[in-house]
C-alpha positions, -999 to +999 in steps of 0.1 A: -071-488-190-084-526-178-072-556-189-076-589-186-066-624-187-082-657-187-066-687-171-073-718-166-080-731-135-067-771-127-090-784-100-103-816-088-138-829-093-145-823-053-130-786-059-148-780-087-181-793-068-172-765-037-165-739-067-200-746-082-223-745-052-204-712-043-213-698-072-248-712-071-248-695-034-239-662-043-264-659-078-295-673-052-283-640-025-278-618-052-309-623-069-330-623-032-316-584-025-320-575-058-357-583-052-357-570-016-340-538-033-368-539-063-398-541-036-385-519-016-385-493-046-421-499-054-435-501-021-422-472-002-404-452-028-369-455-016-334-459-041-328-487-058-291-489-041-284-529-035-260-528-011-265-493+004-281-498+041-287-533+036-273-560+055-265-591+029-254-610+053-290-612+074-302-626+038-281-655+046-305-688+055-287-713+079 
């Protein structure tokens, strides 16, 4: 059985700041290896596995 429990969270404005770009970060990456993944399907055929043989990490701009 899950449960779960919201909380709330007391930050400051800065923290809150760090907490949003994170989360803008990880939606932008998520979204570029679900449409490697996606291309990758239609072009050559292979699984539509996200993470499976994929390196997220080289998705990463610096």
């Amino acid at each position: 059985m899950i449960f779960n429990r919201k909380i709330r969270l007391i930050v400051t404005d800065e923290q809150a700041r760090i907490l949003d770009s994170q989360s803008k970060k990880c939606n932008w990456l998520y979204n570029r290896l679900l449409a490697i993944a996606r291309d990758d399907y239609i072009n050559n055929g292979n699984s539509k596995k996200l993470l499976s043989g994929r390196n997220l990490r080289n998705q990463v701009p610096y």
